[in-house]
Every structure is written in structure tokens, then in C-alpha cells.
N, C-alpha and C positions, 0 to 999 in steps of 0.2 A: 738667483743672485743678481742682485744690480749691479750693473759695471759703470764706474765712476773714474772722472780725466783730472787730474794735479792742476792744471790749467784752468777748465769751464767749471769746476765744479769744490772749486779751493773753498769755498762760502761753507757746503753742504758738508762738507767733509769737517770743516773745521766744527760744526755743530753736532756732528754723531760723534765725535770724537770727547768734545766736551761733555756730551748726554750719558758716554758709559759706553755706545756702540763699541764692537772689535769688528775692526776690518781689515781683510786680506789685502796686502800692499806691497809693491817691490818696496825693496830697501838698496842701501851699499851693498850688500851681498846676496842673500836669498830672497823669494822672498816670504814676508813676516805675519803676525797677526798683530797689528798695532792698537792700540788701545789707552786709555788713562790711566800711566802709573801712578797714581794718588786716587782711586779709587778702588776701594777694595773690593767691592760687589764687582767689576769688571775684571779683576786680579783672580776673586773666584774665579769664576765665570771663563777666564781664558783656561784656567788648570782642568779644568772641567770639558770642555772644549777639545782640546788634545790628548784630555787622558793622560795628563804628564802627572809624573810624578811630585810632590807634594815639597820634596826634600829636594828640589831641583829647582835652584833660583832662575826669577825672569833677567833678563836684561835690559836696562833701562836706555833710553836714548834721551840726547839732550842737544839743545843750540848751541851752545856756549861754555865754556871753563866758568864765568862768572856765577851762570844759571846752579850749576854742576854744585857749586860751592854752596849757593843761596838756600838748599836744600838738604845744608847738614854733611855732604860728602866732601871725606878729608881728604886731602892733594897736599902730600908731603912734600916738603919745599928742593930735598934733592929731586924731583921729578916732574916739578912744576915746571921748566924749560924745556924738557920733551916732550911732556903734554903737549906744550902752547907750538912747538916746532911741529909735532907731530900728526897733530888734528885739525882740520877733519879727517879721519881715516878711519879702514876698515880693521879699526885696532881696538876690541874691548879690554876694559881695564875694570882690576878688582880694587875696589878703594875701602878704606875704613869708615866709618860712619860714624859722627857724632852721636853723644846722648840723646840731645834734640830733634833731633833727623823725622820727619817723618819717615822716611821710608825703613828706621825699624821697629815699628810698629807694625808697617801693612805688610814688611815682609818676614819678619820675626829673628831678623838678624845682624850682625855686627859687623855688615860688610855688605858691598852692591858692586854690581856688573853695570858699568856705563861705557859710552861711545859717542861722542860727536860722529855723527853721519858721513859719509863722502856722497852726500844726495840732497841737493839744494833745495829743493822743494821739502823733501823731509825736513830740515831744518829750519825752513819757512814755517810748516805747519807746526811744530814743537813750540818755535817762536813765538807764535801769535796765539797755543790754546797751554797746552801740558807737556812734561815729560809725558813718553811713551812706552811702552813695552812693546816687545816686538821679537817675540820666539819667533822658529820659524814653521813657518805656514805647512801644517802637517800635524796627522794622528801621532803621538811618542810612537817612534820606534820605525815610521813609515820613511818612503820616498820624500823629501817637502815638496810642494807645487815650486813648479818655475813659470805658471800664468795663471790669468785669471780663471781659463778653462778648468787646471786642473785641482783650481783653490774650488772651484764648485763641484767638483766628484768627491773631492777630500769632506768638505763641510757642507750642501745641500740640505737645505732645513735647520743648517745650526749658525751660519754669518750669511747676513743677507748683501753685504757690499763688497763689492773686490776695485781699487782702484787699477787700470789698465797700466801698464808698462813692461819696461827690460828688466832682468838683474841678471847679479853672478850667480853660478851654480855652488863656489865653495862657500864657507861662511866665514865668519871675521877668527882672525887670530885672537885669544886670549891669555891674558898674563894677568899675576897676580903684583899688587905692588904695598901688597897688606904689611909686610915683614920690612928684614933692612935689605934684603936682596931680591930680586927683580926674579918670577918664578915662570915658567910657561907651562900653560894647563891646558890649549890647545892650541898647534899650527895652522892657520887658514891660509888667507888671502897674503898674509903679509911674512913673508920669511923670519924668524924668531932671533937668525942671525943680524937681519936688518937693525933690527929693536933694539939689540944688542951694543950696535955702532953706532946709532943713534945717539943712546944713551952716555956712550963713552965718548961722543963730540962736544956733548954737551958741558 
């Protein structure tokens, strides 16, 4: 497994990224297998990879609210203010999806997991190639790696790049905000009561 720097090698990365590669990469929290979400042979290809189950949607990363939109994903206007307060954070959110959306086609459904990053470089590279996906780095059902060492015991013969860094051990909070009430589907990084106040500042 090659090991690749955010910094000397921002060119190289942005090119296997755009080719289909999946590469092992910290993120805002764990870390991930990031890859081209608008490429479904790589969308295989990571399910296949982790052994994940089929009926278990990816999570999408993106730069920006504007991007977020330009790709079909609704942002209900009571929650449009907390988004834009809120993000970038370690906060995934479950949105509805236009008709037109690609991503319900490549992912066969009426709703997507997205996040603005709290990780500047991840946001740079989104910027300048694709949305991403980004499970996190691990067989279903294992440990995830928390470095690039342990992203090469996990996958060995199956990702050949790991870019080098930190991350968190927990992984982002998740909420759904499909409905008219704001739902939590998993506590992470981010207190659910936080989300809560937030919302009610707004």
C-alpha cells in the first residue's frame, strides 16, 4: 500500500480519485474509504471491499450547501439556517432527493447521507474533483483502522493507497431530517442535545 501526504501529493490524489481509485483516508472522524460518489463501478467496488451489506447506504461528503443542492439533494427551508450555522461539522444529515438527483439511480433510493467535512483538505479535494464516499475504513462488522498501518492489515491486495494523517476514533452523529421532525439515528461526535439547541436558535 502506498502511502500518500494531503500536501505533496494533492495533484496524485486528485487523479485516482477522479479514475475510480478508493483510498484509505482520515476524515472529520474515522478514518474512511473515500472514493467517487457518481461512479458506480467504484460504489460496487467499495460494497464489495468491506463486505457491507447491500441495504446499507454509503455516506456522501461534499464542499458546500450550494454543491449539496446542485446534485438533486433537498434542504428543507425550515433547516436551511442550521445547516449553513452548522457546517462544516461532524454532523451527517439524511436529506430527500429530487427526482432528478443522480445519486437515485446509483444508489437506488429516495433519500442520501451527506456532510460537509470539518477537514480542510477533504474539502479542498471534493472541491476541485467529486463528491465522495467515505464508510469507514474497515471489513462490516470489524475494528475501523485508525492509520494507514492498520488500513493495510484490513485491506492488503484490495486499496493500494492510504493517504497519511490523524482522525477521531468516534464517528459523526446522524440525524434524519426527511420528515417534519428532526430524528437521531446515531449519537457520535456531536451531542444530539447540541443539534437540538441549535435548531431551536435558529
Amino acid at each position: 500500500m502506498k502511502i500518500l501526504d494531503f500536501e505533496k501529493d494533492f495533484e496524485t490524489i486528485k487523479c485516482l480519485i477522479c479514475g475510480g481509485e478508493i483510498i484509505c483516508s482520515p476524515t472529520d472522524t474515522q478514518f474512511g474509504l473515500i472514493g467517487n460518489a457518481l461512479d458506480i463501478d467504484a460504489i460496487k467496488k467499495v460494497y464489495q471491499i468491506k463486505r457491507r451489506d447491500s441495504e446499507k447506504p454509503l455516506i456522501v461528503l461534499f464542499d458546500s450547501i450550494s454543491r449539496i443542492r446542485k446534485y438533486g439533494v433537498i434542504i428543507p427551508n425550515r433547516y436551511e439556517g442550521f445547516l449553513n450555522k452548522i457546517w462544516p461539522e461532524r454532523l451527517t444529515v439524511i436529506l430527500p432527493l429530487e427526482e432528478n438527483s443522480p445519486f437515485k439511480l446509483l444508489f437506488n433510493r429516495n433519500n442520501i447521507a451527506v456532510r460537509i467535512p470539518k477537514h480542510e483538505k477533504l474539502r479542498k479535494l471534493i472541491k476541485e474533483t467529486v463528491p465522495v464516499f467515505a464508510p469507514s475504513a474497515n471489513i462490516q462488522n470489524e475494528k475501523p483502522a485508525t492509520t494507514c498501518e492498520e488500513c493495510k492489515k484490513h485491506f492488503e491486495n484490495l486499496i493500494s493507497y492510504c493517504i497519511k494523517g490523524k482522525c477521531n476514533s468516534i464517528p459523526s452523529t446522524i440525524i434524519s431530517l426527511t420528515s417534519n421532525s428532526i430524528k437521531l439515528i446515531r449519537e457520535g461526535v456531536i451531542l444530539f442535545s447540541t443539534v437540538e439547541k441549535l435548531i431551536r436558535e435558529i
